[in-house]
C-alpha positions as CSV (number, residue, x, y, z in Angstrom):
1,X,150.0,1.9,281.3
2,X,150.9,5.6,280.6
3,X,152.9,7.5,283.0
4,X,150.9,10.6,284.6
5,X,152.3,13.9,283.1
6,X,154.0,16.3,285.6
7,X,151.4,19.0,286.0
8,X,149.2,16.2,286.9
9,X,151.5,15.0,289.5
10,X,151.7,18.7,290.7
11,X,148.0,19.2,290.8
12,X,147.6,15.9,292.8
13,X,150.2,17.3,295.3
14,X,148.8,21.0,295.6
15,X,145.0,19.0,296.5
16,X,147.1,16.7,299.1
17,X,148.7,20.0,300.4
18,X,145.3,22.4,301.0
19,X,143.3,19.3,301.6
20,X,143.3,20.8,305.3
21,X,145.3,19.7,308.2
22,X,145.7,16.1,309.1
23,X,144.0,15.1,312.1
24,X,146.9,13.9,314.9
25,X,145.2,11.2,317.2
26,X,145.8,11.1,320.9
27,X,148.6,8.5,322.0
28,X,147.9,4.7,322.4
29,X,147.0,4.5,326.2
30,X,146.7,0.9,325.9
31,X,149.8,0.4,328.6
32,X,148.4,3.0,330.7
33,X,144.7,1.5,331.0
34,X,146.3,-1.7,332.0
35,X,148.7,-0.3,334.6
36,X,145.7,1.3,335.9
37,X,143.5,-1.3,336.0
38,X,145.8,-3.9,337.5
39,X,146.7,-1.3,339.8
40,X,144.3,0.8,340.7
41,X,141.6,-0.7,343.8
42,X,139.3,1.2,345.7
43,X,140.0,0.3,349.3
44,X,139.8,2.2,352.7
45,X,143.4,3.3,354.3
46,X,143.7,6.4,356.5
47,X,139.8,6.6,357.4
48,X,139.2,7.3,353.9
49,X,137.6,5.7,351.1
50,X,139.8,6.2,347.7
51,X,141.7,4.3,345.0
52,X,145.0,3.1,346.5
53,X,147.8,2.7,343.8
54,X,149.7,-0.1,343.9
55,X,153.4,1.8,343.5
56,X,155.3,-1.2,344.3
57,X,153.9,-3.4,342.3
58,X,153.6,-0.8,339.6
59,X,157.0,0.0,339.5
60,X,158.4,-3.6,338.7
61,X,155.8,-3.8,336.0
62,X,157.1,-4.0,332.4
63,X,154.3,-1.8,330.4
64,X,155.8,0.9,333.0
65,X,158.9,1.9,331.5
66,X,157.4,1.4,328.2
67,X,154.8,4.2,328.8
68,X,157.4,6.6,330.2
69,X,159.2,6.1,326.8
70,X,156.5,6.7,325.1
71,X,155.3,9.6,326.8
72,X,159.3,10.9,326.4
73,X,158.6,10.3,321.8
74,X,154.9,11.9,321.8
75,X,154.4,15.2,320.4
76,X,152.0,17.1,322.6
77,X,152.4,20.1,319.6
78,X,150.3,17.5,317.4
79,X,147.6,17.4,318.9
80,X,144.5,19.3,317.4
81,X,142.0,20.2,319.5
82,X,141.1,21.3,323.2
83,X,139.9,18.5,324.3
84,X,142.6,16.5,322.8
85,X,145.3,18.5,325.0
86,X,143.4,19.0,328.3
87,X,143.2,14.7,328.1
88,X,146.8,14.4,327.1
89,X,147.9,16.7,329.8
90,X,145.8,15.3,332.6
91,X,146.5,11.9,332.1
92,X,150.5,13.5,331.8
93,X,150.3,15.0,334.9
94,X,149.0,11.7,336.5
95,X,152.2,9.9,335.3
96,X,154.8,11.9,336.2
97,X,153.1,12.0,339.7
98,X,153.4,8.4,339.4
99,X,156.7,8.7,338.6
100,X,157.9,11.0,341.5
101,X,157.2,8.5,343.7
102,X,158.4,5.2,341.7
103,X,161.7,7.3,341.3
104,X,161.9,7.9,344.9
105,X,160.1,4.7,346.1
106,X,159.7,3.5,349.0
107,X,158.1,7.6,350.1
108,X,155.2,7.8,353.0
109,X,154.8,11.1,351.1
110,X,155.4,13.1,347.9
111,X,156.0,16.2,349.7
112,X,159.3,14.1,351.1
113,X,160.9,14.3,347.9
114,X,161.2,18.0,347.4
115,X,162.0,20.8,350.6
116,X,160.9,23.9,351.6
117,X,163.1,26.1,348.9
118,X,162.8,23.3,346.0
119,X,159.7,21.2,346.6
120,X,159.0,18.5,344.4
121,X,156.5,20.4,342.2
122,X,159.0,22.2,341.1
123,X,161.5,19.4,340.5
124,X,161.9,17.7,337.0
125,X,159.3,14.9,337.1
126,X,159.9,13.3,333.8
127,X,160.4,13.6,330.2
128,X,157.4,14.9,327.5
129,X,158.1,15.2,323.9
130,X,161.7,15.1,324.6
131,X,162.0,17.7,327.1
132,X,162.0,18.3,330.8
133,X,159.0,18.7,332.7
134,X,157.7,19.9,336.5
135,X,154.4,18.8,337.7
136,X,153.9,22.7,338.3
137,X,154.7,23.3,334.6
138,X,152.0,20.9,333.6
139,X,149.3,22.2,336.2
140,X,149.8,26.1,336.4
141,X,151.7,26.5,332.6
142,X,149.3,24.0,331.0
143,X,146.3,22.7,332.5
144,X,145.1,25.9,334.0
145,X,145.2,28.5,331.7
146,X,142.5,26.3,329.5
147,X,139.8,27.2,332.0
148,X,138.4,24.4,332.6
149,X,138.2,23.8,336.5
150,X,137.4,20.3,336.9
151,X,140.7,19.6,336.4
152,X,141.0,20.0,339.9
153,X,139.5,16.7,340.3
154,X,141.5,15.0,337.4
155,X,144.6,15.5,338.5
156,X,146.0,13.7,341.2
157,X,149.2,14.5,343.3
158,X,150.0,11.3,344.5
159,X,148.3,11.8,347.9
160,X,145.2,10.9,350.4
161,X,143.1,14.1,350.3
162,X,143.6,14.0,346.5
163,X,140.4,13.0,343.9
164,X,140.8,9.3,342.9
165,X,143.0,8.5,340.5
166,X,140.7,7.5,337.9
167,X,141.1,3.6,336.9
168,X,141.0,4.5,332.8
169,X,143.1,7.2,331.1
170,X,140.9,10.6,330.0
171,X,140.2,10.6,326.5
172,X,138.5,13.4,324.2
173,X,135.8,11.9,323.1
174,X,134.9,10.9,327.1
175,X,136.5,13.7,328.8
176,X,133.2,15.7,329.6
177,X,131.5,12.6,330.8
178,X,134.8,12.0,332.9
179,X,135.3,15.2,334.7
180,X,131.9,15.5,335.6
181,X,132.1,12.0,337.3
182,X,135.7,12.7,339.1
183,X,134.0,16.4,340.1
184,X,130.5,14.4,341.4
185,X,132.7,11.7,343.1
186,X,135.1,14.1,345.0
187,X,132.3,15.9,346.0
188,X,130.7,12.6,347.1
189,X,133.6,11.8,349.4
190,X,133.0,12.9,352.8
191,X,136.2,12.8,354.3
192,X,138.2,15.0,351.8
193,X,135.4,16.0,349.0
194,X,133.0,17.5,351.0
195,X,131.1,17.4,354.3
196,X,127.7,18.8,356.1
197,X,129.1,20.0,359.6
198,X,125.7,20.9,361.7
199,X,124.5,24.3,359.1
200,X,127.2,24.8,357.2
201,X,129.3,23.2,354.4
202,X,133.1,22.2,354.8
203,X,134.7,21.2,351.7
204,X,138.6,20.6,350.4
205,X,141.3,23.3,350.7
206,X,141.2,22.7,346.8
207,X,138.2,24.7,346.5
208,X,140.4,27.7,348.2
209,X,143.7,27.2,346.9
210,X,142.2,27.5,343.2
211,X,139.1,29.9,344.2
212,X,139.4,32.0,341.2
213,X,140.0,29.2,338.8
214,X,136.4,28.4,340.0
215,X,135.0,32.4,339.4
216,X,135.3,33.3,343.0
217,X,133.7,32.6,346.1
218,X,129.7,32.6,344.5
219,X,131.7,30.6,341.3
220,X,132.9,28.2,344.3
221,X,128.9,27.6,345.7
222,X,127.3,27.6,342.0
223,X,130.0,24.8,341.3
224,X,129.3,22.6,344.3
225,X,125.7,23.5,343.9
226,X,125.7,21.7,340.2
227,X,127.0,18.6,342.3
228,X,125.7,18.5,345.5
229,X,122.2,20.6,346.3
230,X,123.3,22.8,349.1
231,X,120.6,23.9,351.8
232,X,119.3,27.1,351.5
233,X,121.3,29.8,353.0
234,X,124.1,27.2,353.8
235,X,127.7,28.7,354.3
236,X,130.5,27.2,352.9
237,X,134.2,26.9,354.5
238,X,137.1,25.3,352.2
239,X,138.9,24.0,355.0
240,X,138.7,20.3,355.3
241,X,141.8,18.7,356.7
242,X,144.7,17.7,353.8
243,X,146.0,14.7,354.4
244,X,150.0,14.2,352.2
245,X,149.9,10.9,353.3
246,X,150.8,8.5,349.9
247,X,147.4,7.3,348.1
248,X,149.0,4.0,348.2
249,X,151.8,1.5,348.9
């Protein structure tokens, strides 16, 4: 067998080279899909109907500290598309809320971790790509300035009046199909999503907290409208009760 000549060599590594980009893939959410699903029930606490995380259990689970070290060695910079990032940062979000409260278990609230001039959204939640990380970094840094306002409805701060913690990790190549269900199933949630009270329309604080995330008020109504058919002329007030209590136990 000959040995290939140098310039071949070269030429072979100039075509590996401007062959275009290599394609990173998402992380392995095999530990996280099983967390959730062994996890994870829909059950009814606090007058509501929502999936109720299993924090104590979760917590003394071994795939759980093998996630957070995984989530601690992945390199969000490698991912390669939009969709890629806004599922990586959503289900990231999700775990370090998890985390919060694991860390500070046993908590009747998340908001009991933090105080008025530091509150927990604004405290280190964990560890991403080797570097520190707030839950507000993630949401208001991150998440929101893709402009995509589902996420609302993905992400989930550890709390009652929260959208359900979905029971698989977001994905790419699902995560249309998943944020219209989480949007469509908030929505469908009387008690926090939205309600008919006599002729008018309450729905979460969500919608007014993040109004413009939404295109304003008539952004608000043609968003619920894609959802939920609204009567004609129907007025709309974003002020359902929020309840902090923990979305679990």
């Amino acid at each position: 067998m000959t040995r290939p000549s140098i310039p071949f060599i070269l030429m072979a590594l100039v075509a590996i080279l401007t062959s275009g980009p290599i394609q990173a893939k998402e992380p392995d959410w095999s530990d996280y899909a099983a967390l959730l699903k062994e996890h994870v029930t829909t059950e009814q606490h606090h007058g509501v109907r929502l999936n109720w995380v299993s924090y104590g259990r979760l917590r003394q689970d071994p795939r759980w500290p093998r996630l957070l070290k995984q989530m601690e060695g992945f390199s969000p910079q490698n991912l390669s598309t939009d969709q890629e990032r806004l599922a990586f940062y959503i289900n990231a979000y999700n775990i370090m809320a998890i985390k919060v409260v694991v860390d500070n278990w046993p908590l009747e609230s998340i908001k009991d971790v933090g105080n008025l001039l530091w509150p927990v959204w604004k405290r280190t939640a964990g560890r991403i790509g080797g570097k520190e990380v707030t839950l507000n970094e993630i949401e208001h840094e991150i998440l929101r300035p893709m402009g995509e306002p589902r996420i609302h409805f993905a992400i989930v701060c550890a709390s009652t009046s929260c959208p359900d913690l979905r029971k698989e990790p977001f994905t790419a190549a699902k995560l249309d199909e998943q944020l219209d269900e989480q949007a469509a199933g908030f929505l469908g949630n009387a008690k926090k999503g939205l309600r008919q009270d006599g002729g008018g329309i309450r729905v979460s604080k969500i919608f007014s907290w993040f109004e413009d995330d939404f295109g304003g008020e008539s952004g608000v109504k043609a968003f619920i409208q894609h959802y939920r058919p609204l009567p004609a002329g129907a007025s709309i007030q974003a002020d359902l009760p929020y309840d902090w209590r923990l979305n679990g136990d």
